[in-house]
C-alpha positions in Angstrom: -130.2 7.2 -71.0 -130.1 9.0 -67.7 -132.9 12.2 -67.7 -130.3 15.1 -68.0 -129.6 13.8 -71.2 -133.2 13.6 -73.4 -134.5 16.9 -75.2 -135.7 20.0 -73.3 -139.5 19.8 -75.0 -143.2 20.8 -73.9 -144.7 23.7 -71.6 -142.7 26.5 -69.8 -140.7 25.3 -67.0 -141.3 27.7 -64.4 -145.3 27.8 -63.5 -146.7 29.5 -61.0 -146.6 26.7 -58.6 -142.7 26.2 -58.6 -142.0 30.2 -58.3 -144.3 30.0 -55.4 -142.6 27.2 -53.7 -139.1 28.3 -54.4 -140.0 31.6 -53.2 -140.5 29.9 -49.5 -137.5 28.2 -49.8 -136.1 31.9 -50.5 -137.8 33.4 -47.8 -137.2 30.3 -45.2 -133.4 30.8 -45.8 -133.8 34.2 -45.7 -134.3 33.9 -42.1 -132.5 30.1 -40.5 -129.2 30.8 -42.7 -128.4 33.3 -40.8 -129.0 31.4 -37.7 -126.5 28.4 -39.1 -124.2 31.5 -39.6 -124.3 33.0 -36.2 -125.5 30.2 -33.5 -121.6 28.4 -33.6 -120.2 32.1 -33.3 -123.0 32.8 -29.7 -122.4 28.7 -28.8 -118.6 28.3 -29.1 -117.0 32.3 -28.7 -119.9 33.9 -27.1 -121.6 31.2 -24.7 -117.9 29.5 -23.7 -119.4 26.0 -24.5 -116.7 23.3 -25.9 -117.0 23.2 -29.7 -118.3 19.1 -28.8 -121.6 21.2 -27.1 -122.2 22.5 -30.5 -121.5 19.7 -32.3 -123.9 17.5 -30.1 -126.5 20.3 -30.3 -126.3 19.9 -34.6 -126.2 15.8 -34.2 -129.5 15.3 -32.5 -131.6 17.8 -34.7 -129.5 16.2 -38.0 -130.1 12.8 -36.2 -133.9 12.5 -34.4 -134.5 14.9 -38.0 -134.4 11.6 -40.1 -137.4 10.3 -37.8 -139.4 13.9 -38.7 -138.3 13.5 -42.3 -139.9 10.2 -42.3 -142.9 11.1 -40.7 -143.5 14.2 -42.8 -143.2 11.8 -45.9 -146.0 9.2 -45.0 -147.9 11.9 -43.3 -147.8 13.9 -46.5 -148.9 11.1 -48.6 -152.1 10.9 -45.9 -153.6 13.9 -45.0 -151.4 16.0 -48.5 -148.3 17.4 -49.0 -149.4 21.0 -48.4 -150.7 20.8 -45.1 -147.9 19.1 -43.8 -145.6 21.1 -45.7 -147.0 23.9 -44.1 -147.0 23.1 -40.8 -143.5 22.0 -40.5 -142.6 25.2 -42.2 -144.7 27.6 -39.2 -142.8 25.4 -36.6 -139.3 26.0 -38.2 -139.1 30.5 -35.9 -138.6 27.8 -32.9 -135.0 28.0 -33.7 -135.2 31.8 -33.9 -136.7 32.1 -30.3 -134.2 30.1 -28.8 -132.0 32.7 -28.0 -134.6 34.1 -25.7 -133.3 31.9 -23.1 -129.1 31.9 -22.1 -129.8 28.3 -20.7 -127.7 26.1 -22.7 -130.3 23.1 -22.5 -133.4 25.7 -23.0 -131.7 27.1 -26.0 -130.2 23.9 -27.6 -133.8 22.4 -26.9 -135.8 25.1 -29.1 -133.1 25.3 -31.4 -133.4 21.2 -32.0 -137.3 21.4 -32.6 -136.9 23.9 -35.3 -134.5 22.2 -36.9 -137.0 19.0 -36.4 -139.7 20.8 -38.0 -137.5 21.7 -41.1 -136.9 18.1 -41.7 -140.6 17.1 -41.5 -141.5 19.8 -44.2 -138.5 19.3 -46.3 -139.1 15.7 -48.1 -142.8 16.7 -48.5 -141.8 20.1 -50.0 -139.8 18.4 -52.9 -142.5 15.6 -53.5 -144.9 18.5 -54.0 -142.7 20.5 -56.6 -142.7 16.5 -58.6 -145.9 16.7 -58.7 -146.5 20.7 -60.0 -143.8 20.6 -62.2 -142.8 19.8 -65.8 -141.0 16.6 -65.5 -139.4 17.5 -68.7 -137.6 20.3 -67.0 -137.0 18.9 -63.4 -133.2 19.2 -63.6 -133.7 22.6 -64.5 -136.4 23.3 -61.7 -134.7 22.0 -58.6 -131.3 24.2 -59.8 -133.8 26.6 -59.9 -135.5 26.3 -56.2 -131.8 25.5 -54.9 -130.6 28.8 -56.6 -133.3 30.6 -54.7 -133.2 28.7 -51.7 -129.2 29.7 -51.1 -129.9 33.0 -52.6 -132.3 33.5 -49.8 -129.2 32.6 -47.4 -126.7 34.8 -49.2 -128.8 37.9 -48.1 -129.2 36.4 -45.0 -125.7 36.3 -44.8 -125.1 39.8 -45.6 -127.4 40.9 -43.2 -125.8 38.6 -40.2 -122.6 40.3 -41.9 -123.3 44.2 -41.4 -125.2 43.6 -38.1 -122.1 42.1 -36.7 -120.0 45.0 -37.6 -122.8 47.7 -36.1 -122.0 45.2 -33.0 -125.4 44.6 -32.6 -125.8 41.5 -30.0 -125.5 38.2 -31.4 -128.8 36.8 -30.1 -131.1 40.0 -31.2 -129.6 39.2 -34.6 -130.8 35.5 -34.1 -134.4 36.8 -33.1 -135.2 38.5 -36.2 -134.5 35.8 -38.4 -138.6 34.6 -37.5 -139.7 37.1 -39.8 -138.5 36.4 -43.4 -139.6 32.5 -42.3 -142.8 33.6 -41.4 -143.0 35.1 -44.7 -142.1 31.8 -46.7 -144.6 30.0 -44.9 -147.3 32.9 -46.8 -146.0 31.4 -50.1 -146.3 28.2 -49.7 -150.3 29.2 -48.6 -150.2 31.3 -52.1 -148.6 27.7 -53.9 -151.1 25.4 -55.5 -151.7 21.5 -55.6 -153.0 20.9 -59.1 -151.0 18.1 -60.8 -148.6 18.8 -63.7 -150.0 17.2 -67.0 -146.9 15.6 -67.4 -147.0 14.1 -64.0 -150.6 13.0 -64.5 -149.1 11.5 -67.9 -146.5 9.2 -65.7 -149.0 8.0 -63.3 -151.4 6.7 -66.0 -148.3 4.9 -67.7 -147.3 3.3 -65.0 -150.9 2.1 -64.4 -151.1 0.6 -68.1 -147.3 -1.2 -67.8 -148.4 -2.2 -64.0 -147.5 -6.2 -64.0 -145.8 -7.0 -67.2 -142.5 -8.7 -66.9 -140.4 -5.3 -68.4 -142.0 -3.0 -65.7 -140.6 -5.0 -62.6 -137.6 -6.0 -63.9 -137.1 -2.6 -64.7 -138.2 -1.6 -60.8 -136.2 -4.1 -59.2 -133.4 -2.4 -60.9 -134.6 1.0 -60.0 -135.0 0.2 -56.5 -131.7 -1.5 -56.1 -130.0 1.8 -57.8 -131.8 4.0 -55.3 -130.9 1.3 -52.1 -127.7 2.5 -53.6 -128.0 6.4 -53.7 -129.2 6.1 -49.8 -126.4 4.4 -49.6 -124.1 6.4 -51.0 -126.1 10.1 -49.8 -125.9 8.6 -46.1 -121.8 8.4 -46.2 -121.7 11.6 -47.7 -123.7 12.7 -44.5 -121.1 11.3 -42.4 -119.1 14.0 -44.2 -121.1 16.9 -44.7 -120.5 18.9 -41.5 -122.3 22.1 -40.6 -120.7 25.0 -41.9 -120.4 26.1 -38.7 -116.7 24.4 -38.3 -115.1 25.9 -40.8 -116.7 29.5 -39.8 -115.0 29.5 -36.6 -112.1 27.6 -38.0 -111.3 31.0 -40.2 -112.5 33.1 -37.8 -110.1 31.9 -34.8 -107.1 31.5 -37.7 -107.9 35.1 -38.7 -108.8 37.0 -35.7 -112.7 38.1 -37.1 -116.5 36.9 -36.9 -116.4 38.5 -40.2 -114.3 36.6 -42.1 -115.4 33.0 -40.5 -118.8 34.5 -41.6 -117.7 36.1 -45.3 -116.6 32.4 -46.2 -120.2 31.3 -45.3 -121.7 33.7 -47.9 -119.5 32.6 -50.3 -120.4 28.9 -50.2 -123.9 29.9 -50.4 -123.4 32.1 -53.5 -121.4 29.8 -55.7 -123.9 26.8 -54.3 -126.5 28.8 -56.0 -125.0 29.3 -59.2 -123.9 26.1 -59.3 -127.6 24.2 -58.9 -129.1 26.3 -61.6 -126.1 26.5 -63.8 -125.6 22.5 -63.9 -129.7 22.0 -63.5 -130.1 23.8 -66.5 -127.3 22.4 -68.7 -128.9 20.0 -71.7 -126.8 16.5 -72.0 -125.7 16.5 -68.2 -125.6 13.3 -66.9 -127.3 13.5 -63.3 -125.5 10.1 -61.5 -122.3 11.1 -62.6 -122.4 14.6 -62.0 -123.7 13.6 -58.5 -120.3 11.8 -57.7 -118.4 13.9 -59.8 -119.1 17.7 -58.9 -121.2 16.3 -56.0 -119.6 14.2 -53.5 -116.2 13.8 -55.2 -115.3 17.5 -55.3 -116.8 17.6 -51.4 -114.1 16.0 -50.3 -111.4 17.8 -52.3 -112.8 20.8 -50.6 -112.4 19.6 -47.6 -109.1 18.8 -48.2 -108.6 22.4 -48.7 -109.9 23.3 -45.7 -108.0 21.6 -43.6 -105.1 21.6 -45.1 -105.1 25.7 -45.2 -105.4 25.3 -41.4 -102.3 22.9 -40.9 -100.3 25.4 -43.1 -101.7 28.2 -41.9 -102.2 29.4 -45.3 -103.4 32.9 -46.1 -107.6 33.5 -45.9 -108.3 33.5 -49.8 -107.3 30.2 -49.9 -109.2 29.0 -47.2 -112.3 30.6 -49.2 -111.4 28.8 -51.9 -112.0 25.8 -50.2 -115.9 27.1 -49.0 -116.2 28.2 -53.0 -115.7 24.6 -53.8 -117.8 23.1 -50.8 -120.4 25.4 -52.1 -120.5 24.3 -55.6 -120.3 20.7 -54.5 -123.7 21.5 -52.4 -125.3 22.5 -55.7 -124.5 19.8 -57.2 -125.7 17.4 -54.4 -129.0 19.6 -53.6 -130.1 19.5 -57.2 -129.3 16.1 -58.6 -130.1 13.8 -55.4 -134.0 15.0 -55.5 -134.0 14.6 -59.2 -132.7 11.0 -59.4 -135.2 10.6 -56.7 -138.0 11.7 -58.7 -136.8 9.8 -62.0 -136.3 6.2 -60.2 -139.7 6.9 -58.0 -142.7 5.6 -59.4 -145.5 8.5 -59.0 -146.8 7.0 -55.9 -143.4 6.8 -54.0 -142.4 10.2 -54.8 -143.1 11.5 -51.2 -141.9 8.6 -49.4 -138.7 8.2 -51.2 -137.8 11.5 -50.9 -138.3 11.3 -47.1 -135.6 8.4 -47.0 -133.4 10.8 -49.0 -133.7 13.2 -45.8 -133.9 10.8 -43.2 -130.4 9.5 -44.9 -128.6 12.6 -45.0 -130.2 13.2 -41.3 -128.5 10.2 -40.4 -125.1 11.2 -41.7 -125.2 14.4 -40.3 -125.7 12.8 -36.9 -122.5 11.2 -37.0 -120.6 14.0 -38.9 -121.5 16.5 -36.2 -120.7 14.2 -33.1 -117.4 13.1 -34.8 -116.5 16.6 -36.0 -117.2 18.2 -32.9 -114.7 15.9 -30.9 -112.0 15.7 -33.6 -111.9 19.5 -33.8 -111.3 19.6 -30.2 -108.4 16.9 -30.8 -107.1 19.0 -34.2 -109.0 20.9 -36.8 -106.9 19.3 -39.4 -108.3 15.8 -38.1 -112.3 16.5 -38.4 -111.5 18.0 -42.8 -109.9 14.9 -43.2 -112.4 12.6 -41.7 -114.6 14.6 -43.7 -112.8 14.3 -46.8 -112.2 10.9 -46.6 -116.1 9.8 -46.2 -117.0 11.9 -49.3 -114.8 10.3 -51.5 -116.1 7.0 -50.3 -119.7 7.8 -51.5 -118.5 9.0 -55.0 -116.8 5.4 -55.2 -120.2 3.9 -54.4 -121.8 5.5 -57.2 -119.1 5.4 -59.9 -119.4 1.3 -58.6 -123.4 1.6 -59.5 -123.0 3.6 -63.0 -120.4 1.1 -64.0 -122.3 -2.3 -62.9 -126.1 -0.8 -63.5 -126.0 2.5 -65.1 -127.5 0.5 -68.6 -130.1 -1.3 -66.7 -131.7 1.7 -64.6 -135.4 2.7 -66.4 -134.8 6.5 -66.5 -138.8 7.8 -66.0 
């Protein structure tokens, strides 16, 4: 039986620990979502640089990101998963600064190291909430801390939003995004590091099934479904393009920065509901809501997209497309950490999740090199790549829930 599906018993689900660490994921998009929103718009209509520029810019922080992702991991698992967590998190304003300097390899330099420095505090981040958290409620938790985390980039959103229309400089806009990060890496000082009893409970089973027969038939099968899942999250990576394509894509088919970024807020604000909406629904299955609402419904959005562009179709339809790339996200963001977490024994938590970064990382290295060159060849082109690859992954895990759903040890 996969974990969505057993009954919602024990403690209250949200401690103090996860508000505080969800509140830095609030705070941290507070301030770097509305550099995702903008940096395209100063790159591509601003700066003059081909869209490829951009692209390449977003492929080698995505890509050289899996390395930091897997050093955060192991380093977290060393010297503890607050530390590191924090010091990734202080580093992250690098991508804020950046604008300081109009030099296209200055900029796209400082902008890649923050990016870096998100990826080497993310995985240990999410091995930290495991650990603080009522497993019994983990669904619920990361819909929770993904609700927060996008909500934190809806504001940041509005803010890029009505700054734009005052016509305040794109750039000065960019620079005071280091504040509201700043202020998320204060939670995360304010979050503790005492284990969850329920957690503590897991670790002390595993210790008394360690060697029997059951227990590693029961891992092998676990670690082949999560060879699976990396997989799987890795294609969709090849598909999961910044939102920065189809921002400009509305806004050149629409004649506004407002509009490209309007359709950005909205992906962030069903995304949000989504996580904690599905997170918190008793009975949902998390593997095939991962393939189903997750990747599968990536690419029908994508689809959307591209095909509003070919027809030249009117702007509410091309929002619909960023509403369902946004719920597809929420889907994705909270289910991939918590399969993680239930396939993981205690002791790999940190590392596994660093693999689930560093394979996303990977896919995005290729999405954003591929994307950038197919826009430049059509728009339509790069949403169907896109499309394409996401479909792929869902069939990768519809494949492992119909050959080993019954065989993976749900923990």
């Amino acid at each position: 039986m996969e974990p969505g599906a057993r009954e919602d018993t024990g403690s209250a689900w949200l401690n103090r620990n996860v508000l505080f660490l969800s509140l830095s994921a609030f705070f941290a998009d507070m301030g770097y979502q509305a550099v995702t929103a903008i940096f395209p718009l100063l790159i591509i209509l601003y700066l003059k640089e081909p869209p490829y520029v951009y692209g390449i810019l977003l492929a080698l922080s995505y890509g050289l990101g899996s390395v930091f992702s897997i050093l955060g991991g192991k380093l977290g698992e060393r010297f503890g998963k607050k530390p590191m967590a924090l010091l990734g998190n202080l580093l992250i304003p690098l991508m804020s600064v950046s604008v300081l300097f109009h030099n296209i390899y200055i900029l796209g330099a400082l902008f890649i190291a923050g990016w870096w420095a998100r990826y080497f505090r993310s995985p240990v981040r999410r091995a930290w909430m495991v650990e603080v958290s009522n497993r019994k409620f983990q669904p619920k938790i990361f819909g929770f801390f993904h609700a927060l985390d996008v909500g934190g980039g809806l504001i940041a959103v509005s803010y890029a939003i009505i700054l734009v229309m005052l016509g305040t400089p794109l750039d000065d806009i960019i620079l005071v995004t280091a504040a509201p990060i700043l202020v998320s890496s204060l939670m995360l000082v304010l979050a503790g590091t005492k284990q969850h009893e329920t957690f503590r409970k897991l670790q002390e089973e595993e210790v008394d099934e360690e060697g029997s027969e059951e227990a590693n038939t029961k891992d092998q099968s676990n670690s082949f479904a999560f060879r699976m899942i990396l997989l799987s999250a890795t294609l969709f990576g090849f598909s999961y393009y910044a939102l920065g394509f189809p921002i400009v894509t509305i806004a050149e088919s629409n004649g506004s920065y407002v509009f490209g970024i309007l359709a950005f807020g909205i992906y962030l604000g069903i995304s949000a509901l989504a996580g904690f909406t599905l997170g918190s629904l008793r009975g949902r299955k998390p593997l095939r809501t991962l393939w189903a609402l997750g990747y599968g419904m990536a690419g029908i959005a994508s689809m959307i997209i591209g095909l509003s562009y070919l027809m030249g179709a009117d702007l509410y339809v091309f929002y619909v497309g960023a509403a369902l790339l946004g719920f597809s996200t929420g889907s994705v963001e909270t289910f991939e950490p918590v399969l993680t977490a239930f396939l993981a024994k205690t002791r790999q938590v940190s590392s596994w999740m660093s693999w689930l970064s560093s394979s996303r990382a990977i896919g995005l290295f290729v999405s954003n090199i591929v994307m950038g060159f197919l826009f430049v060849l059509g728009q339509f082109y790069s949403y169907l790549y896109a499309a394409l690859t996401a479909v792929l992954a869902a069939l990768i895990l519809v494949a492992l829930e119909l050959s080993k759903g019954k065989q993976i040890r749900w923990k």
